[in-house]
Kinemage of the C-alpha trace (Angstrom):
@kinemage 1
@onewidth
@group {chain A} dominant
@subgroup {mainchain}
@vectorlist {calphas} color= white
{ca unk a 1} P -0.425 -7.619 17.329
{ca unk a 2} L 2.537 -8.962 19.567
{ca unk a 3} L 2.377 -9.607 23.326
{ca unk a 4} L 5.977 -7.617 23.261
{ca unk a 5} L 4.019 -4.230 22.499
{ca unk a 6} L 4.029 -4.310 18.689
{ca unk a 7} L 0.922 -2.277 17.108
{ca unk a 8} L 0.221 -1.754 13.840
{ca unk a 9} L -1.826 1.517 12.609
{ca unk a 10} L -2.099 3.967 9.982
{ca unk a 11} L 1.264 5.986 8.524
{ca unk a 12} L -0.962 9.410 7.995
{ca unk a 13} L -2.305 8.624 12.174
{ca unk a 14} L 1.681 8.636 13.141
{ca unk a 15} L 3.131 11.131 9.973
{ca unk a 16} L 4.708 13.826 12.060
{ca unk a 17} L 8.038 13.277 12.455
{ca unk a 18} L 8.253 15.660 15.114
{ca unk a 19} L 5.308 14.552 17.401
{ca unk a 20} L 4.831 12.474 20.069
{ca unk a 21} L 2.205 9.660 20.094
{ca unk a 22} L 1.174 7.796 23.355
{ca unk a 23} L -0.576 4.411 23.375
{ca unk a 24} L -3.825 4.394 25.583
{ca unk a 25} L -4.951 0.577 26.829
{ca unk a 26} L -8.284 -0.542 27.713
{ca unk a 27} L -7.338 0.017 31.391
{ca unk a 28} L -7.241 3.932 31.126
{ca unk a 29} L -2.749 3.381 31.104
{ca unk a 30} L -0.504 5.172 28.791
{ca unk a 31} L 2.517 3.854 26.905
{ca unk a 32} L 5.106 6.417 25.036
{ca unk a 33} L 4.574 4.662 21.318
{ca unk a 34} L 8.135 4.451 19.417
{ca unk a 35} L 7.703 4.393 15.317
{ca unk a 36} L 9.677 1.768 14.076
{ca unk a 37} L 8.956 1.890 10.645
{ca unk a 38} L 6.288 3.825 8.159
{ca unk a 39} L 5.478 2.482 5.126
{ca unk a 40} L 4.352 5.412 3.103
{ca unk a 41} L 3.311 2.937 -0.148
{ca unk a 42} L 0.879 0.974 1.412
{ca unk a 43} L 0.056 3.625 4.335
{ca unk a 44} L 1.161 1.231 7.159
{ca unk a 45} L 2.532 2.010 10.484
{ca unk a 46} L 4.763 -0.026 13.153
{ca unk a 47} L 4.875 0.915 16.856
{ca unk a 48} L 6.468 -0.336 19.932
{ca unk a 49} L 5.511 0.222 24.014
{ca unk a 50} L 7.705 -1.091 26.488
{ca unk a 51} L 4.997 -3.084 28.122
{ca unk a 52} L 5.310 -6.981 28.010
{ca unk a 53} L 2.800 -9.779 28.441
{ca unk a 54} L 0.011 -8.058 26.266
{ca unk a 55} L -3.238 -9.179 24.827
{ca unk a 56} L -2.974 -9.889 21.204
{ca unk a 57} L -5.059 -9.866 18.035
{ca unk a 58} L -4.942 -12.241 15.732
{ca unk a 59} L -4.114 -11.634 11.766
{ca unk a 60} L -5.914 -13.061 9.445
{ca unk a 61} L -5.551 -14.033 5.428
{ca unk a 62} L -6.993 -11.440 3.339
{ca unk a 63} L -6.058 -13.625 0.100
{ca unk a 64} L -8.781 -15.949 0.961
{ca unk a 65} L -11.342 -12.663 1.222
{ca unk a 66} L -14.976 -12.635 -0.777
{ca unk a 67} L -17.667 -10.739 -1.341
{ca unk a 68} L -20.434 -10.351 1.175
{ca unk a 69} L -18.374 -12.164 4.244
{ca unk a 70} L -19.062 -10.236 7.393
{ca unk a 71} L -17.062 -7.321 8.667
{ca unk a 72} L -16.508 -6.044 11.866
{ca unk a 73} L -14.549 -2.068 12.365
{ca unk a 74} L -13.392 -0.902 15.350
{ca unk a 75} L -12.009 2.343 16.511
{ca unk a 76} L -12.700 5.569 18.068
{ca unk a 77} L -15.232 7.337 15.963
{ca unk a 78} L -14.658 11.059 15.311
{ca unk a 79} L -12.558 10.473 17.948
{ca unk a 80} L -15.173 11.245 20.385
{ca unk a 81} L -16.562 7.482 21.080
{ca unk a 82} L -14.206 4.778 21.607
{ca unk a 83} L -14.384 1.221 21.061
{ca unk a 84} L -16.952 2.000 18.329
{ca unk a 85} L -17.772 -0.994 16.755
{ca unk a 86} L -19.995 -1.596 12.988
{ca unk a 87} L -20.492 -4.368 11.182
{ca unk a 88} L -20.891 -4.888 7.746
{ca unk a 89} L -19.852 -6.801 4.577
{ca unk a 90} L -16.959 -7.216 2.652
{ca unk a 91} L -18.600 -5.102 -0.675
{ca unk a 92} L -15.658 -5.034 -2.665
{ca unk a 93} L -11.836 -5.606 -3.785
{ca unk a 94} L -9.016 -4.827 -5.160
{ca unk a 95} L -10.382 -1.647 -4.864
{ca unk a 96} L -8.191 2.032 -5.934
{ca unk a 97} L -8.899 5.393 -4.403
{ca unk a 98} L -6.796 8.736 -3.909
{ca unk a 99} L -7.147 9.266 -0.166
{ca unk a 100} L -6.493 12.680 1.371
{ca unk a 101} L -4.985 14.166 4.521
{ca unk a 102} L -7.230 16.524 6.008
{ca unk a 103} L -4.591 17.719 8.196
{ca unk a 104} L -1.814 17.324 5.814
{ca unk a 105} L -3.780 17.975 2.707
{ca unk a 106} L -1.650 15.073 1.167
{ca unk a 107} L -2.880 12.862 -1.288
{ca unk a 108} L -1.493 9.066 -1.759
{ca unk a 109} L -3.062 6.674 -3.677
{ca unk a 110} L -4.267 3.432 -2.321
{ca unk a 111} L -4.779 0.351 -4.257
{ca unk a 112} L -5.765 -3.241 -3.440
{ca unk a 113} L -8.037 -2.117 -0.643
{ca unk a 114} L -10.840 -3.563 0.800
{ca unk a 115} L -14.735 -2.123 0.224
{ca unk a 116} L -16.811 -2.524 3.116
{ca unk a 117} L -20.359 -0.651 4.331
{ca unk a 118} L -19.350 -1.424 8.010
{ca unk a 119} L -19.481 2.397 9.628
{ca unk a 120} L -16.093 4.424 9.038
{ca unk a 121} L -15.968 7.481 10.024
{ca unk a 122} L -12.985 9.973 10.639
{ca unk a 123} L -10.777 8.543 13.844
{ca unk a 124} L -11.087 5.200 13.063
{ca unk a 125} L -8.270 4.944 10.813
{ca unk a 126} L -5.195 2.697 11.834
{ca unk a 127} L -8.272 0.412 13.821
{ca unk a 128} L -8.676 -3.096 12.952
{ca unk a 129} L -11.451 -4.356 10.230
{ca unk a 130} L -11.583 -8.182 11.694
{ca unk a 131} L -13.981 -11.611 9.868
{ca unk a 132} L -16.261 -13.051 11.959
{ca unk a 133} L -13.736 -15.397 13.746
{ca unk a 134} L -12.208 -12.798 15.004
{ca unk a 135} L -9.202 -12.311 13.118
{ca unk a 136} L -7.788 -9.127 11.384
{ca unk a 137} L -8.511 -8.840 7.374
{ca unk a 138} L -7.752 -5.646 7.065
{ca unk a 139} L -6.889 -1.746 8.687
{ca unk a 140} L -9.328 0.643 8.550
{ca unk a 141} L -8.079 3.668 6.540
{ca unk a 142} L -10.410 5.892 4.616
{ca unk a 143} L -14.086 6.848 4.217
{ca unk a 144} L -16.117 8.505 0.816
{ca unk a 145} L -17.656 11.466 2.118
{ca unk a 146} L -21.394 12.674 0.864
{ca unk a 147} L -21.443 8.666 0.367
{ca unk a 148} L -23.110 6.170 2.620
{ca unk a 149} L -21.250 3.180 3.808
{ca unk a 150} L -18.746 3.124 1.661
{ca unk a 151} L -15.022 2.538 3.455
{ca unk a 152} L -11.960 1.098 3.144
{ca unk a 153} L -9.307 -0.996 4.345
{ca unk a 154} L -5.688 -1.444 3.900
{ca unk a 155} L -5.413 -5.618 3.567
{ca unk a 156} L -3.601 -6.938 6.463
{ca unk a 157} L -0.710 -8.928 4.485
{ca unk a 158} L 0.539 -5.969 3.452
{ca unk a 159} L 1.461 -4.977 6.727
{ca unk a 160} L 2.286 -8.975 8.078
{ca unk a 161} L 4.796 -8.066 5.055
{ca unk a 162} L 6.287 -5.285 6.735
{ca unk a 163} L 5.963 -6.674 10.052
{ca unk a 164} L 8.240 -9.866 8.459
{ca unk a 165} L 10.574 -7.333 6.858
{ca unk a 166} L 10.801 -4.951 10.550
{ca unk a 167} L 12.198 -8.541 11.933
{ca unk a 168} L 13.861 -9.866 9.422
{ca unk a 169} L 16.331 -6.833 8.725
{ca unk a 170} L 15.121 -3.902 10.728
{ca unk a 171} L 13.345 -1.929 8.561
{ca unk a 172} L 10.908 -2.301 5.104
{ca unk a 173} L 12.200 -3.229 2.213
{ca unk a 174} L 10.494 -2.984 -0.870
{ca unk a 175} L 11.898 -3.245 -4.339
{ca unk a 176} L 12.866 -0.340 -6.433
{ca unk a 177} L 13.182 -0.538 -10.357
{ca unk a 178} L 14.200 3.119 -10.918
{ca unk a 179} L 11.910 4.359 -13.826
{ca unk a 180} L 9.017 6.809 -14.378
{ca unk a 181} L 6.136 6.021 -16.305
{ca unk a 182} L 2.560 6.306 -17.333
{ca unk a 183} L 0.352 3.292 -17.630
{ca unk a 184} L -0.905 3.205 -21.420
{ca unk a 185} L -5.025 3.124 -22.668
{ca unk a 186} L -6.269 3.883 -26.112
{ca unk a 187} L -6.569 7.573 -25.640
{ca unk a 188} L -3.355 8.249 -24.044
{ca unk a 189} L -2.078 5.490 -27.136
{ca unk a 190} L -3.584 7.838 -29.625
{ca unk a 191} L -1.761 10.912 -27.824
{ca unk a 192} L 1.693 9.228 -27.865
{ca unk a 193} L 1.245 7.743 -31.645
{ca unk a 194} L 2.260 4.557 -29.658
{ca unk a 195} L 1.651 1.023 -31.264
{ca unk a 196} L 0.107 -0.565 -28.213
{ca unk a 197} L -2.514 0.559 -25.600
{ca unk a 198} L -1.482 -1.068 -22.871
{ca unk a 199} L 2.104 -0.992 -20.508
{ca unk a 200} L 4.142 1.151 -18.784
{ca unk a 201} L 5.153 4.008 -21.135
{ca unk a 202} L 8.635 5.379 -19.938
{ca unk a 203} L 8.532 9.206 -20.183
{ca unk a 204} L 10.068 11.990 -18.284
{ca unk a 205} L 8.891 14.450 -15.837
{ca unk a 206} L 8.846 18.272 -17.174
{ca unk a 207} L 10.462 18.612 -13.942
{ca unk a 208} L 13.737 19.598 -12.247
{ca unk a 209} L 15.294 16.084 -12.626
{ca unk a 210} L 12.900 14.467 -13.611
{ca unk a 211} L 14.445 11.988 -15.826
{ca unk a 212} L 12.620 8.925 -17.262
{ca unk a 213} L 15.232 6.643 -15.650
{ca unk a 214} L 17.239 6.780 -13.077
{ca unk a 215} L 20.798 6.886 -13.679
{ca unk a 216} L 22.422 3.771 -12.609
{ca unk a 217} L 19.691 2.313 -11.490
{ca unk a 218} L 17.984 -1.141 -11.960
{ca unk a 219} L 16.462 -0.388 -15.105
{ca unk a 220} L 19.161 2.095 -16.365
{ca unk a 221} L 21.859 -0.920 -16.090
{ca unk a 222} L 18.975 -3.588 -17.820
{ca unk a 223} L 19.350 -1.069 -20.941
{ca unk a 224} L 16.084 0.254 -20.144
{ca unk a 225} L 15.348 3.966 -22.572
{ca unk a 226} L 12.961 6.611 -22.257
{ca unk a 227} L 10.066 5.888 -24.698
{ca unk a 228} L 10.097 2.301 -24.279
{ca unk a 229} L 7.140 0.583 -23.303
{ca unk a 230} L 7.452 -2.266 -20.564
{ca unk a 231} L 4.605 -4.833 -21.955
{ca unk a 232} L 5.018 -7.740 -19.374
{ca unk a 233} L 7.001 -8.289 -15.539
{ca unk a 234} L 8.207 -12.212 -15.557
{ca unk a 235} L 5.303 -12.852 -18.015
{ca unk a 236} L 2.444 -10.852 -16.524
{ca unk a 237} L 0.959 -8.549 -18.643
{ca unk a 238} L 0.910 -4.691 -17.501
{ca unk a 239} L -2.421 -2.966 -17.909
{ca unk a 240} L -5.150 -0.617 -16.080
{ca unk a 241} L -6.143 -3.579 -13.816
{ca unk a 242} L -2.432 -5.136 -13.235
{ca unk a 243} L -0.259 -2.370 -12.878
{ca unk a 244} L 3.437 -2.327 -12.697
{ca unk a 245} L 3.959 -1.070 -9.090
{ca unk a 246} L 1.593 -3.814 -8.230
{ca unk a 247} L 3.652 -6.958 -9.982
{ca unk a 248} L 6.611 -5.150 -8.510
{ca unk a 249} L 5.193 -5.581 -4.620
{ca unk a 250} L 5.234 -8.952 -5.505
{ca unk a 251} L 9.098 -9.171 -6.396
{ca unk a 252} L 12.142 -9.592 -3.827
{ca unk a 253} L 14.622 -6.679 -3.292
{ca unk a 254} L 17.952 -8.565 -5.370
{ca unk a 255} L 15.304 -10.360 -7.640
{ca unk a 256} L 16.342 -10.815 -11.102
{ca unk a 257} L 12.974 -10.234 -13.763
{ca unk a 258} L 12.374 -10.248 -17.376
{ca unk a 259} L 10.843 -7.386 -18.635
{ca unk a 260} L 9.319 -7.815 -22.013
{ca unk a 261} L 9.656 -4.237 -23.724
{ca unk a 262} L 9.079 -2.892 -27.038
{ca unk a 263} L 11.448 0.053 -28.762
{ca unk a 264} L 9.884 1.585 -31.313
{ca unk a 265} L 8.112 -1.431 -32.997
{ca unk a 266} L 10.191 -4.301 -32.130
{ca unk a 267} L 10.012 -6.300 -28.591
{ca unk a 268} L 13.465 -7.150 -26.421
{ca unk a 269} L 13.845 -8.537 -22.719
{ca unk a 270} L 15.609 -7.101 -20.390
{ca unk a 271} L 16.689 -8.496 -17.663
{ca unk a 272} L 16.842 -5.850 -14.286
{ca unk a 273} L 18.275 -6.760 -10.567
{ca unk a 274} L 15.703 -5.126 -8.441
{ca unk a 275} L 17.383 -2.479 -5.792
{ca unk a 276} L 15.948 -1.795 -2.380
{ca unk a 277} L 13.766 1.669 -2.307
{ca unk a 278} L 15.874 4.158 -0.033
């Protein structure tokens, strides 16, 4: 994505820690790959080659994306046939999915992704889903399997936002509010005796440590309790369909938010300073 030898790919392609990944070009020549940074929420990767003068990519908006605009995927299928390329449509958005390591047998989920019925098959992750101009909408990441054409992609601002953050200050940074929670529906409202059915519901882990907030964190200093229910981020609603980590991706590590939360039956705001995420 840079002529300097910046590519962008997958975090599960590039997860070991311990191994070492080599950059094959077009040309048959190999590049050691260095991993600058992995961004485990959104399942990005950044690598570096010292090899100058490259041929780039480039990245697109996928803001502006609709439904049924053309898709093309590229990427080495079952990693058997390279430079596979499908085409397809964009068939959904904003689209959530628990996607599994086979190697790892890690789950993460995904959210925001893009649908498309453009041909993904195992090995193509970390390739490039691009619009018909040629420009990058997306990463290729997962596949449904006993489903036909039905695959995903990682939208490509979320990793322009990491690439801005690698230059910026040498690493991601993503905000960190420092509480854990379950987002709130009628049945799990009926199983709490809560008054509301929608927010984040601050409750502890019954693990070691697993406390509802973290001491002297963001949230712990903003005079944020376990059992408290945080109804709104700077005036936007938490639900099913808008939920809190995904107003949060939207915030600035330092940021300063209102959080509109009700204790017991009456609402407060608090106002939290948004850490970084170590």
């Amino acid at each position: 994505v840079e002529s300097s030898g910046i590519v962008l790919t997958n975090r599960h392609v590039v997860a070991d820690p311990l191994a070492e990944y080599v950059i094959v070009t077009n040309e048959e020549e190999k590049y050691p790959a260095q991993v600058l940074a992995r961004d485990q929420i959104h399942d990005v990767a950044i690598l570096k080659i010292d090899k100058k003068n490259l041929p780039t990519i480039k990245l697109g908006d996928s803001s502006k994306l609709e439904l049924g605009q053309t898709t093309i995927a590229i990427g080495n299928a079952l990693g058997i046939f390279r430079d596979t390329v499908s085409v397809g449509v964009v068939s959904g958005l904003s689209r959530e999915i628990m996607a599994g390591d086979a190697k790892t047998k890690d789950t993460t989920k995904l959210r925001g992704l893009i649908q498309t019925d453009a041909a993904i098959n195992p090995g193509n992750s970390g390739g490039p889903l691009i619009d018909i101009e040629g420009k990058v909408i997306g990463i290729n990441t997962a596949m449904v399997f006993l489903a036909e054409n039905i695959g995903f992609a990682l939208p490509i601002n979320n990793a322009k936002k990491d690439l801005d953050d690698l230059k910026k200050y040498g690493k991601l940074r993503q905000p960190f509010l420092g509480i854990r929670y379950v987002l709130l529906n009628k049945e799990l409202q009926k199983k709490f005796n809560l008054p509301v059915d929608r927010g984040a519901f601050i409750i502890s882990e019954p693990v070691a440590e697993g406390k509802a907030v973290v001491l002297g964190g963001a949230a712990d200093r903003a005079g944020i309790q376990e059992g408290d229910v945080i109804l709104e981020v700077q005036n936007i609603e938490i639900s099913e369909k808008k939920p809190l980590e995904e107003i949060l991706e939207k915030c600035k590590v330092g940021e300063t938010i209102n959080l509109k939360t009700l204790r017991k039956d009456k609402e407060i705001i608090c106002q939290a300073v948004l850490e970084e995420r170590n």
